[in-house]
C-alpha positions in Angstrom: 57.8 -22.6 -31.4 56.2 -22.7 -28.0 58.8 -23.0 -24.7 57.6 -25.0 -22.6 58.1 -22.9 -19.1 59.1 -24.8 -15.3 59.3 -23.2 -12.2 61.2 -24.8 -9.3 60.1 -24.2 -6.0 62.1 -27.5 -3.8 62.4 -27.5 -0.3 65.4 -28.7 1.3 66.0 -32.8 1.7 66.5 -32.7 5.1 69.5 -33.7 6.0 70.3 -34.9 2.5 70.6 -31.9 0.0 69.6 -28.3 0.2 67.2 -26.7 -1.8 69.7 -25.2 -4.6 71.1 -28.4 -5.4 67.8 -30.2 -5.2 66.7 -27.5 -7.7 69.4 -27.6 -10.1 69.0 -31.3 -10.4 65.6 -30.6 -11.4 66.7 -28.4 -14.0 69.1 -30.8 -15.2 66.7 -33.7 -15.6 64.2 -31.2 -17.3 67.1 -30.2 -19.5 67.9 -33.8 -20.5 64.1 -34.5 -21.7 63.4 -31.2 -23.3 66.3 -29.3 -24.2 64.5 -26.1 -24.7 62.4 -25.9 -21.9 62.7 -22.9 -20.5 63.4 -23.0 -16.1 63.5 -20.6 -13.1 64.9 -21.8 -10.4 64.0 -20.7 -7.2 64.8 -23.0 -4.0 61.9 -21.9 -1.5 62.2 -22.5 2.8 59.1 -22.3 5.0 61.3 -21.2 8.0 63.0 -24.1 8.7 66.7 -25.0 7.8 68.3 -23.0 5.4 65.5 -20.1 5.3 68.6 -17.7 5.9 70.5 -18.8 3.3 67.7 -18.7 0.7 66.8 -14.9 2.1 70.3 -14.2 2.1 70.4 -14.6 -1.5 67.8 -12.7 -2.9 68.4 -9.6 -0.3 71.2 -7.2 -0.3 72.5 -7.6 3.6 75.1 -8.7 5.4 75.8 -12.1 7.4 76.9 -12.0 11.2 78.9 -14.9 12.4 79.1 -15.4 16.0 80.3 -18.4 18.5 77.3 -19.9 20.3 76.3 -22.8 22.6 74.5 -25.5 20.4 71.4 -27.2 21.3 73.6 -29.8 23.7 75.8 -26.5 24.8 78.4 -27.5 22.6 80.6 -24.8 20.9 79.4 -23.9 17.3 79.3 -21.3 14.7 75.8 -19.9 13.7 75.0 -17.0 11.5 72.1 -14.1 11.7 71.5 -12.1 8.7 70.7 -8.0 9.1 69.3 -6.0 5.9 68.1 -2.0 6.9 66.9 -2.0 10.8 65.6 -5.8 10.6 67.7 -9.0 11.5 66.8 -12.5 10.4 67.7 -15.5 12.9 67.0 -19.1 11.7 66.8 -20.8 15.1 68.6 -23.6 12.9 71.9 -22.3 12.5 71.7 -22.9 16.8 69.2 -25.2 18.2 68.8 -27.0 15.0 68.1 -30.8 15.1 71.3 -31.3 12.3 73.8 -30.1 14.6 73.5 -33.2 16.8 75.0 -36.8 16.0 72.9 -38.2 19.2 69.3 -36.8 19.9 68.6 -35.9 23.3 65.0 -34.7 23.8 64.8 -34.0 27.3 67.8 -31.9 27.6 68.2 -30.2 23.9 67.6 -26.1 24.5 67.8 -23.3 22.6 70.1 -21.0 24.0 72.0 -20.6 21.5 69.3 -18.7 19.6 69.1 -16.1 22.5 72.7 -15.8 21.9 72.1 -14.5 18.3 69.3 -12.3 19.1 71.1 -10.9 22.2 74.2 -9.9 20.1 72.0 -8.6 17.4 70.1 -6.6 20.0 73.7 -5.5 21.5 74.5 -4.1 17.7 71.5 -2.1 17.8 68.4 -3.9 15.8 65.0 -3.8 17.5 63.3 -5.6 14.9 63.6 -9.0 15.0 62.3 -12.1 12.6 63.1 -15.1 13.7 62.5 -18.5 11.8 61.9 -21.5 14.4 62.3 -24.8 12.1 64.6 -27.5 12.3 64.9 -27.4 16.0 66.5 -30.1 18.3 64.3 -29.2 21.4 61.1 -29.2 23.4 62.3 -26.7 25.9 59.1 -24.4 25.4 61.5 -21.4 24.6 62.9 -21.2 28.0 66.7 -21.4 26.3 65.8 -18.4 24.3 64.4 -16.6 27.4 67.3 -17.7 29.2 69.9 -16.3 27.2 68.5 -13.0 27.6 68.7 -12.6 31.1 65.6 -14.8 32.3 65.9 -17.6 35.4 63.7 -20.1 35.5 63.1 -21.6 39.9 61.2 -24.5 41.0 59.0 -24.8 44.0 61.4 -24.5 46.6 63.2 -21.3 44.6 66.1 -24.0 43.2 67.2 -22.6 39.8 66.5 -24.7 36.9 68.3 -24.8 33.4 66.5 -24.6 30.4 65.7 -27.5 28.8 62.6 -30.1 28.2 63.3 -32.0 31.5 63.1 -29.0 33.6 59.4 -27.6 32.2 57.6 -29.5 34.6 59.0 -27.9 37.7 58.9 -24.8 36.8 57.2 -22.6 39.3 57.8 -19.2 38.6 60.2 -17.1 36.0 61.9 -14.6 36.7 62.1 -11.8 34.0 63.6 -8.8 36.6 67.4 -9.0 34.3 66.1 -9.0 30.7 67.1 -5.4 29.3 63.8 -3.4 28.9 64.6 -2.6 26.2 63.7 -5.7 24.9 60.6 -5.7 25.5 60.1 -2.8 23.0 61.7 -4.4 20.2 59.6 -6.4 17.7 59.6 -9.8 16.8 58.2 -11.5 14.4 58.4 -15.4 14.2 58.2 -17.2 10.8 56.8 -20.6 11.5 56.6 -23.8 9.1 53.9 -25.5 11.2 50.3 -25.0 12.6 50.7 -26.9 15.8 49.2 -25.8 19.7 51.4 -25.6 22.7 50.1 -28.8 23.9 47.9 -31.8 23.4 47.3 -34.4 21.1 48.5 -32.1 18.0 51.3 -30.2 19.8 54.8 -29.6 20.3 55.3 -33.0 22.4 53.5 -35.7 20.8 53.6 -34.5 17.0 57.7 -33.4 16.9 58.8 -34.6 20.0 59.2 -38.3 19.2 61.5 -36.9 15.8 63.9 -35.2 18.6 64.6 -38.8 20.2 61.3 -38.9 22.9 60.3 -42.0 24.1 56.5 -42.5 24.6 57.3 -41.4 28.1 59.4 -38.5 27.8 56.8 -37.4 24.8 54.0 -37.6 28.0 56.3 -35.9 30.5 56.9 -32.8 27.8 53.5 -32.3 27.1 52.6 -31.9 31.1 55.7 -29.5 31.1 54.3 -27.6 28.3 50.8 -27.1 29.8 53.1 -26.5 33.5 54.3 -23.8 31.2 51.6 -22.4 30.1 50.0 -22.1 33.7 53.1 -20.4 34.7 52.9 -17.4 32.5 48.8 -17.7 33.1 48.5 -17.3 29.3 45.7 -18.7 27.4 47.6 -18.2 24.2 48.4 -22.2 23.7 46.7 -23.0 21.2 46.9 -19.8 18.1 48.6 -21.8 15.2 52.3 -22.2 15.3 52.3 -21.9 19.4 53.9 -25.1 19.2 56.2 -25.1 16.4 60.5 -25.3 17.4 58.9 -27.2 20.8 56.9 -24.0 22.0 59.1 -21.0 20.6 56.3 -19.2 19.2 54.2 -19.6 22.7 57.1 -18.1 25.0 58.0 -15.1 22.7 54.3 -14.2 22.4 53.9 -14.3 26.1 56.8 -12.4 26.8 57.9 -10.2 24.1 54.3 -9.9 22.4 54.9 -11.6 19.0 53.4 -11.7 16.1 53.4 -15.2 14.8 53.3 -15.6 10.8 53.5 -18.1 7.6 57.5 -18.8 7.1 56.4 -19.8 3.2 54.0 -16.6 2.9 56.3 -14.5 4.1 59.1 -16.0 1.5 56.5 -16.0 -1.0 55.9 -12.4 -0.6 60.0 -11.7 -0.9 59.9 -13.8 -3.9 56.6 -12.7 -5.9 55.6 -16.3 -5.9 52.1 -15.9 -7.0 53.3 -14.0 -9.9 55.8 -16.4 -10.9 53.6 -19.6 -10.9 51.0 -17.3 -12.9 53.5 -17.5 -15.5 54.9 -20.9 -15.5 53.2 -24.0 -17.4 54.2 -26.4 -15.0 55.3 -25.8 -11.3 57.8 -28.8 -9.4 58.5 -28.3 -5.8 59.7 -31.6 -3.4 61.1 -32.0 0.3 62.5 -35.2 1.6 59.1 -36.9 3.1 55.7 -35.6 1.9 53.3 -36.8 4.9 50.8 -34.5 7.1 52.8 -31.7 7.9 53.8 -31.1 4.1 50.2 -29.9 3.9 49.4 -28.0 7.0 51.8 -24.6 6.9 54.8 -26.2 5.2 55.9 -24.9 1.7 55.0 -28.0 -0.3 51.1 -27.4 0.9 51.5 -23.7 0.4 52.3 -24.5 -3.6 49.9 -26.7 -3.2 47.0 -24.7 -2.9 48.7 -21.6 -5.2 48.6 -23.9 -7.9 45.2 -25.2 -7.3 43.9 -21.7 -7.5 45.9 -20.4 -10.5 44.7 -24.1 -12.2 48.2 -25.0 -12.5 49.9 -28.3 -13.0 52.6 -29.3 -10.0 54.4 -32.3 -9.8 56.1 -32.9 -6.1 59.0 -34.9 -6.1 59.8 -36.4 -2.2 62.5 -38.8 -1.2 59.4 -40.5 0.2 55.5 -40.1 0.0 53.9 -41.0 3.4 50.6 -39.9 3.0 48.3 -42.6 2.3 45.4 -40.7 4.4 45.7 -37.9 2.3 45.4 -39.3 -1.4 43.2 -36.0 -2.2 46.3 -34.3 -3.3 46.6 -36.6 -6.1 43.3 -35.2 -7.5 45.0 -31.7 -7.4 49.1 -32.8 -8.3 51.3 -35.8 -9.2 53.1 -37.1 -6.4 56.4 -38.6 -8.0 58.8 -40.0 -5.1 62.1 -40.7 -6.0 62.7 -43.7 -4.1 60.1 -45.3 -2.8 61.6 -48.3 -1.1 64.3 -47.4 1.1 62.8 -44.0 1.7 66.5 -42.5 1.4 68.5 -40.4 -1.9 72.1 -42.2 -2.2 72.6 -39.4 -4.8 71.4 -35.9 -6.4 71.3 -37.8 -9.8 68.5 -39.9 -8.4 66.3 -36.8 -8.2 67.7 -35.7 -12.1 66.3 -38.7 -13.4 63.3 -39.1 -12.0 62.3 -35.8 -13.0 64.0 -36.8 -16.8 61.8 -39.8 -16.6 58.8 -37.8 -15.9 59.2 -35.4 -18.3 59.6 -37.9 -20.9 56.3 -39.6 -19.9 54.6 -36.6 -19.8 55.6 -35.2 -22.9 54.7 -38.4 -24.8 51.3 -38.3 -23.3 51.9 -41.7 -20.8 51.2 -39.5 -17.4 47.7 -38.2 -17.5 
């Protein structure tokens, strides 16, 4: 008899479910329409939230707690993963977006990444990968930098902290206290997005208003971010990913020399991916709102086009589908949200039955 084969490859719900439970709610659905299907589960990241924990996972290593200031400066846990001579940060577990009940665009930072790679550096790891979604700021990296021994001065030599309000005023920075060794370390930065610096596509305007901008403060960041960029007289704001985590990519490339890279390529390749949806009949993936970004460097678009070139079937299953300018990606998967109204999961079982549902349809021959 032939088994019917699935691959799961979900994303995170953000701020709803991770990806293992979102996976092994799709197996569970699958389970309950065809009971000898056969699944593999693997919950995928694009280097956003919970990138460490899937890597962590699948890579012998070892987890490094450490007490750091959170995107608001508040006192929080955050973890950084080491396997061999290379460490993995998520920027999330610091400066991400979920570890703040009020949103504070202008004054979010990411210190308390730098914190993370400075006590990594202080335990003796040069090389550095550091995944940049999820974050809570627009502060163009300067926490990071910050952290590390940077100053940042205005005009008349006052010191500014790091943060999106104080981009605009920044005149010079002051890079005499980082340790030079530093600056021969390698760091790599695993981005979900294809964003520049600044302008109509970047770090203010598209993620900005997400981080609680108004119109105005998504204006005033932008003019910071292109201050910025005149400060470090870089013409680097616009490679892809420059403005992903508000600008993190940008600064590190400008300062430490960078290498910027796909967060889902780089998973895939840790993963075999493209050998394991070779394999499979039918591939699922899903994150909580398929829109634009989905399809421009996050994971759901990087399935996206595997499965179009292996002539596979995916099914993406989103909390909600806001992508009504980009109905082409019917022609090449079924879009299936899971709630279409309210937009919102009350419960995992919500995503189990939709896929059951599915499966059913499809298996009698009612989904074409």
């Amino acid at each position: 008899m032939y088994i019917q084969k699935f691959l799961l490859l979900p994303n995170a719900f953000k701020g709803s479910f991770s990806a293992k439970e979102v996976a092994d709610s799709m197996q569970r659905g699958i389970l309950q329409a065809v009971p000898d299907a056969k699944c593999l589960l693997m919950p995928v990241a694009d280097g956003g939230d919970g990138t460490l924990s899937i890597i962590s996972s699948v890579i012998n290593g070892k987890l490094h707690t450490h007490s750091v200031p959170g995107p608001l400066l508040q006192s929080i846990e955050a973890s950084w993963f080491s396997t061999g001579d290379t460490c993995v940060i998520e920027l999330a577990q610091a400066s991400g977006i979920g570890h703040l009940t009020g949103l504070d665009a202008m004054n979010a930072n990411t210190l308390g990444t730098g914190v993370l790679i400075k006590d990594a550096y202080a335990k003796g790891f040069k090389n550095f990968i550091l995944t940049v979604g999820g974050s809570a700021s627009t502060d163009g990296g300067t926490g990071i930098l910050c952290a590390l021994g940077a100053r940042l001065f205005d005009q008349n030599n006052n010191e500014l902290k790091p943060c999106g309000a104080s981009l605009l005023q920044i005149d010079r920075i002051d890079l005499s206290s980082i340790d030079k060794g530093l600056f021969d370390c390698q760091f790599t930065i695993a981005c979900d997005v294809e964003n520049p610096l600044y302008g109509p596509e970047g770090a203010a305007y598209i993620f900005a208003p997400q981080k609680g901008a108004t119109k105005e403060q998504v204006v005033e960041l932008d003019k910071g971010l292109q201050n910025l960029a005149l400060v470090m007289n870089g013409d680097l704001a616009h490679f892809k990913g420059a403005g992903a985590a508000g600008g993190v990519p940008y600064l590190m490339t400008c300062v430490f020399g960078a290498k910027v890279i796909s967060g889902f390529e780089w998973i895939m390749e840790i993963f075999d991916l493209e050998n394991k949806i070779k394999n499979a009949d039918i591939v699922l993936t899903g994150e909580g709102s398929l829109d634009e970004q989905s399809i421009h460097g996050k994971a759901v678009g990087k399935i996206l086009e595997r499965c179009v070139k292996q002539n596979k079937l995916l099914w993406i299953f989103p909390a909600v589908k806001n992508l009504s300018g980009y109905d082409f990606i019917q022609e090449r998967a079924k879009v299936f949200p899971v709630q279409t109204e309210s937009g919102q999961i009350v419960e995992l079982i919500d995503i189990e039955q939709c896929v059951a549902k599915v499966c059913l349809d499809f298996k009698l021959g009612t989904k074409k």
